[in-house]
N, C-alpha and C positions, 0 to 999 in steps of 0.2 A: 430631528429625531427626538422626540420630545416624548415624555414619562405618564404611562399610563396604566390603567386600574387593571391588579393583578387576580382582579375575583374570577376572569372570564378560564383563567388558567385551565384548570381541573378538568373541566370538562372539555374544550376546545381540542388539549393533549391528550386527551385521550379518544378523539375521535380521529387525529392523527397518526397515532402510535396505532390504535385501531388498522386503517387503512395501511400501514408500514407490515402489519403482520400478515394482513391479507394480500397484499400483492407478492409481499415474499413464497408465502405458502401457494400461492397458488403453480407458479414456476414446477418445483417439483411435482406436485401432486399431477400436473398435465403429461409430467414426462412419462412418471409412472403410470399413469391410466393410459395412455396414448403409446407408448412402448417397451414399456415393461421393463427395461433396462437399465439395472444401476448404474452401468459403468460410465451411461451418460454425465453423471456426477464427479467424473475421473478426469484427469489432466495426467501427462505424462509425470512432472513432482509429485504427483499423489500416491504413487507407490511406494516410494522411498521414504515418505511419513508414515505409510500403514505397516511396512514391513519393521521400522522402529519401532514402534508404538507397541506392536504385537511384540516386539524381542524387550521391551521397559515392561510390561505387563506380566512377560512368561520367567523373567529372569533378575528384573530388579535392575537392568545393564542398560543404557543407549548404546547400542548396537545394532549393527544388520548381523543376521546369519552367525554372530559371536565374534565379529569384529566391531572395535570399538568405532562409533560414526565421529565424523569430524568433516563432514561437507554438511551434514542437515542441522540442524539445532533443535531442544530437544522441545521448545514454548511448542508449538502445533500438535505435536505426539502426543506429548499431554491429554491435550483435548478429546483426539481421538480415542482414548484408554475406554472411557466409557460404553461406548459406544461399540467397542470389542469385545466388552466385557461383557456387557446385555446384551451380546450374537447379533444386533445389527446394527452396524456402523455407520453405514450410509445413512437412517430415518433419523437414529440420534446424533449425528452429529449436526447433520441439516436443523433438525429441531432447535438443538444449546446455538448454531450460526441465526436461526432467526429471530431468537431472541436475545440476542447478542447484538446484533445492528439493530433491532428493536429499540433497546437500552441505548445504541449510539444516538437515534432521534430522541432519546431524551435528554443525554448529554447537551446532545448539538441544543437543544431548549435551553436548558440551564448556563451554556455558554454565553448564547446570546443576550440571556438577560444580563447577568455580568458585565456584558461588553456594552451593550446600546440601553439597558434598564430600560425597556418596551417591551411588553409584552408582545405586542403583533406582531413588530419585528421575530423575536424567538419564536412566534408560531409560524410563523413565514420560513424561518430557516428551518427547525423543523420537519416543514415540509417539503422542504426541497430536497431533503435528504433523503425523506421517509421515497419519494417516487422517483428517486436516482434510477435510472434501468441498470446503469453495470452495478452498483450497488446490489439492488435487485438481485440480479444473476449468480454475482458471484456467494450469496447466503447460499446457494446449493451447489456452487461447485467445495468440492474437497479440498481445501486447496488455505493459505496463511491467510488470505486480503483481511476478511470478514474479522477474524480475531485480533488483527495486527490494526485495521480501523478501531475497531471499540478500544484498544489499550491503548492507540496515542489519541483517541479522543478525550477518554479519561485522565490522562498524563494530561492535557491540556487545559483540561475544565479544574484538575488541581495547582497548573501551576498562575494559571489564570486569577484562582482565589487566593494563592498566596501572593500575588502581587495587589488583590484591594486588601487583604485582613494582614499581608506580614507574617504570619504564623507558620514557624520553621515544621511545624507538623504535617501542614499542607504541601510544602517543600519537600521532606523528606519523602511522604506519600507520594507524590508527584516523580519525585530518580527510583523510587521501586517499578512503579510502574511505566515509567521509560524504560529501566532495564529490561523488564518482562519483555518489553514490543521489543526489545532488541533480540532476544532469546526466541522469539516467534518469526522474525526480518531481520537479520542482521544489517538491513540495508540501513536501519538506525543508526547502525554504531559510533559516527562521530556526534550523534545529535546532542549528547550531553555534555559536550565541549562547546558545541556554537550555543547552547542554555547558559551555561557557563559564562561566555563574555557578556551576553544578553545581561545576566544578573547581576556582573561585575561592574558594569557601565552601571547601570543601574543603581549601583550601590553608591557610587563614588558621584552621581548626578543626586542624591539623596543627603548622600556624607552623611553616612549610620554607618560606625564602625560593624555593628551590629550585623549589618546587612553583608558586610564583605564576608565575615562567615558565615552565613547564609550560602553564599555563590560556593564558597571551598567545602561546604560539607555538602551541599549538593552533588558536585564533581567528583567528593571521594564515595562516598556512597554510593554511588553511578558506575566509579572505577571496581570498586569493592566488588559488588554484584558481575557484574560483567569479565572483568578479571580472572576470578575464581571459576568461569570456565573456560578459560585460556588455561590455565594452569593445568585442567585438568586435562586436556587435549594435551598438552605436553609431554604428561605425565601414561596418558595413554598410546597414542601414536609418534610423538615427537615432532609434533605441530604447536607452535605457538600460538599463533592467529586463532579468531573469535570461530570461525568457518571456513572451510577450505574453496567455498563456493565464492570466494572473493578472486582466491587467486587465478582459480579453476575461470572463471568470466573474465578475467584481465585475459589471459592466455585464448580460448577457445571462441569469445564472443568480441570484445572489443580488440587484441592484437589481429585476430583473424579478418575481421572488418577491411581495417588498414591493408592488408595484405593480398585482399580481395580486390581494393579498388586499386591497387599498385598493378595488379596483375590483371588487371579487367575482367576480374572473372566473379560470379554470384558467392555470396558468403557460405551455401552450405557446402558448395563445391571447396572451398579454400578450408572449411574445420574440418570435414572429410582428410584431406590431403596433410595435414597438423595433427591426425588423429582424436578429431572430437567429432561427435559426442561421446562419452565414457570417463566416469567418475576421477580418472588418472591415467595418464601418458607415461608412460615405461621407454625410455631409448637407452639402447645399450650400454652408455656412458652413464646411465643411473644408475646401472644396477644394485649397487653397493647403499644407493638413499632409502631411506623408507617411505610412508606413505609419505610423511607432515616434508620430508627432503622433496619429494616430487611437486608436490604442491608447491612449494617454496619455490622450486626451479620454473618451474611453469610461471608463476607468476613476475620471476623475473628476467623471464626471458619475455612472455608478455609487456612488460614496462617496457623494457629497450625497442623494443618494436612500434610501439607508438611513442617514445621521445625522439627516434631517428626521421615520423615526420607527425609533428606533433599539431600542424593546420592541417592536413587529412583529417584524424582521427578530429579533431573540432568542431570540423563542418560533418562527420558522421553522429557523433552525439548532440546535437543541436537539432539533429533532424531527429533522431530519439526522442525528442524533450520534447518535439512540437508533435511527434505521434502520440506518447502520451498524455499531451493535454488535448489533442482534437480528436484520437480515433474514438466513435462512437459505444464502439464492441458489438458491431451487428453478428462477425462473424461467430464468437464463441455463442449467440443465440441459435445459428444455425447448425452449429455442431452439436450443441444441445438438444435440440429437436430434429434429428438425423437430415437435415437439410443440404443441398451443396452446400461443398466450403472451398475457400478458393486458396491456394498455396497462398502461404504469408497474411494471411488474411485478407477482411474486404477491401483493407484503406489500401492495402499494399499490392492488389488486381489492380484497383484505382491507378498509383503509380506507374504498375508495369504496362498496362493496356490501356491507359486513359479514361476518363472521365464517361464521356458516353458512351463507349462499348460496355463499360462495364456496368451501368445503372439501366441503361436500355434491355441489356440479358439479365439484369436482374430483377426488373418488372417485370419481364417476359416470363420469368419462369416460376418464382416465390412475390405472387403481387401481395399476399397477407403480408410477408415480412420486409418486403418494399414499404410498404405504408409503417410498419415499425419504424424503418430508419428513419424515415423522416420525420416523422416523432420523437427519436432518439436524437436527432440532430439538433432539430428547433429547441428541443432542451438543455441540449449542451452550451448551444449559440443563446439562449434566454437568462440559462445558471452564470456563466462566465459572463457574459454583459450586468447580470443585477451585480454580481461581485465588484465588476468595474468601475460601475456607476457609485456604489456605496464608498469603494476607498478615494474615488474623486472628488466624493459631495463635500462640501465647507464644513458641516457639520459630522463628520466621520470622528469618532472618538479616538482620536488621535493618542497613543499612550504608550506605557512600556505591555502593556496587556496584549494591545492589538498588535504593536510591532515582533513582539513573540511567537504571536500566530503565525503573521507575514512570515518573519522565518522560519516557523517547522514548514510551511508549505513549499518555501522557496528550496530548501534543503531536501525535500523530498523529490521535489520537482527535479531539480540538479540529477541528484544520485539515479535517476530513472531512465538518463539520457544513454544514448549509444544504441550498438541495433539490437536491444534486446528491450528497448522500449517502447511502449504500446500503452493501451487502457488501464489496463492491470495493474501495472504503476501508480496508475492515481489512485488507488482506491485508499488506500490510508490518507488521503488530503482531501478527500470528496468532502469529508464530514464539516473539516475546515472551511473549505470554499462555501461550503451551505451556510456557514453561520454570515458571509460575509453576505453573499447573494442574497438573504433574508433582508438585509439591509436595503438593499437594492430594489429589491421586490418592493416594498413598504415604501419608498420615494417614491416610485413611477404609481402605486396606488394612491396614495396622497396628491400627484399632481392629477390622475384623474377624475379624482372625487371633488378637488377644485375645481 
């Protein structure tokens, strides 16, 4: 992988970034000319962000309805303010999401060069990012992915440059903006703790006393940010924890899971029967707890229920973790463009009815969006093979940079598993795997230019 002339830049990326704005935009603009319908832009989360966002705007509070919120967090609402504020929500927020993953193909550029100093390479990842389809997609749904991608991309491209320049500035930039993507995904929340050993190893493979405080004002800084809204959730509800959706998903999504397959019966049939879905479980024995006590309870009564069998619940999050790295996301394209959709999605028809029933009725009926899939597919199987190939090649820059990467993706990857994972999950590590696949892309064009 060898270093090459950076004049082709400027124009190259921007005929990239070009193309990243245009596929994006065109997504909505189809939906709108073709059905007129915003709500196609809506996911069942997406109310629970609008309806805060509207209560931070009208009253200065995160809250729904005048009760203080403690399952959503308040990074996403944010975003949306705007866009309520100038009467419509749905054009501007799609607008700031597509130039928001816009800016993440320029990240994912400036990563690569960092990482492999090639240009090609970085215009290769790039562009694997810029024609990502779930990527694509999700810049118009309403929904965290889009904004919680660009902030751990950024979080990455700075802690990336703090490990070639040193510069505790980069550093410290770098836990702001991890906290943010934690306040947007709480599914972050241990990621500055696994940064933390990352940096500590690191420090102590260097011996620069220098650098050990580096790793500890990382982690308090990190703690600092994040903390202060436990504190406040405390303080309002009498919840400690970062989100209540932590515990709320231990109890309703992964306990229920375990419970489902003990009982042979389907998972929506078993959160039905546990009393989920609904923001909080009330049984009469609680009465006396408040919200942040019901949560709390839930969440350990959820734990005891997968430690009592803890290879069940393994082999069901493992299966989570391989949904979301292979499901395509054909289905949310069809729900998008009022299309059949099939309970659980497409991958999960696949599952329940098998392979050819379900691709044979599905050329039968949507043959345009049959031929997406399979274009969706070959990209998915082309993206994760060039990634493959790059971290196998002898020449892979092997470093604390790259092994940093490796980990947020592996940590994302991790936290996604269970049955509440699918596509959606990856999309804050797409940006990741693009810088690596970039790599990958630039070997196999190099062996066939030979």
């Amino acid at each position: 992988m060898s270093k090459e002339n950076r004049t082709e830049i400027p124009a190259h990326l921007v005929y990239i970034l070009f193309i990243a704005f245009i596929v994006r935009a065109v997504v909505p603009l189809i939906v709108i000319l073709t059905t007129g319908d915003y709500t196609r832009f809506y996911r069942p989360d997406t109310f629970s962000y609008v309806k805060s966002a509207t209560d931070l705007l009208a009253h200065g509070q995160f809250s729904i309805d005048g009760v203080p919120e403690i399952f959503r967090t308040p990074g996403y609402p944010v975003l949306l303010i705007s866009g309520i504020f100038l009467g419509n929500m749905e054009i501007v927020t799609i607008a700031l999401q597509i130039a928001l993953s816009c800016l993440t193909a320029y990240i994912v550029f400036n990563i690569s060069i960092l990482l492999f100093k090639n240009t090609r390479i970085a215009l290769f990842s790039a562009l694997i990012y810029a024609i990502d389809p779930v990527s694509i997609l999700y810049t118009s749904k309403l929904l965290t992915e889009t904004l919680c991608a660009f902030l751990t991309t950024l979080f990455t491209y700075c802690l990336v440059k703090y490990f070639k320049t040193e510069s505790p500035k980069a550093l410290v930039l770098a836990a702001i903006i991890l906290s943010a993507s934690v306040y947007v995904r709480p599914a972050g929340y241990f990621l500055p703790i696994v940064i933390s050993i990352v940096l500590l190893v690191w420090s102590f493979k260097r011996r620069k006393t220098v650098l050990i405080t580096h790793a500890f004002g990382f982690l308090v800084c990190s703690l600092l940010i994040i903390g202060s809204w436990q504190v406040r959730n405390y303080r309002e509800a009498g919840y400690s924890g970062f989100s209540s959706v932590s515990d709320y998903n231990l109890y309703c999504y992964q306990a229920a899971s375990v419970l489902a397959v003990h009982e042979g019966i389907p998972d929506y049939e078993m959160q039905h029967s546990m009393g989920c879905p609904g923001k909080v479980r009330k049984q009469p024995e609680q009465s006396s707890l408040d919200r942040g006590g019901i949560y709390r309870s839930m969440g350990r009564e959820g734990m005891k229920i997968i430690l009592r069998e803890p290879a069940t619940y393994f082999l069901i999050h493992v299966k989570g973790m391989l949904r979301t790295l292979i499901d395509p996301g054909m289905s949310e394209y069809l729900i998008m463009f009022k299309q059949y959709s099939w309970p659980g999605g497409l991958f999960g028809q696949i599952l329940d009815q098998g392979l050819f029933v379900t691709i044979t009725s599905f050329a039968r009926t949507t043959p345009v969006f049959f031929s997406m899939m399979i274009l969706m597919g070959l990209y998915l199987v082309a993206s994760l093979s060039a990634a493959v190939t790059a971290l196998f090649h002898k020449d892979f820059p092997y470093g604390v940079a790259a092994i940093s990467i490796l980990c947020i993706v592996a940590y994302y990857f991790v936290v996604s598993g269970g049955p509440v994972g699918y596509h959606r999950f990856r999309i804050p590590i797409i940006p990741l795997i693009s810088v690596f696949s970039g790599g990958g892309l630039y070997l196999v064009s190099q062996r066939y230019r030979r």
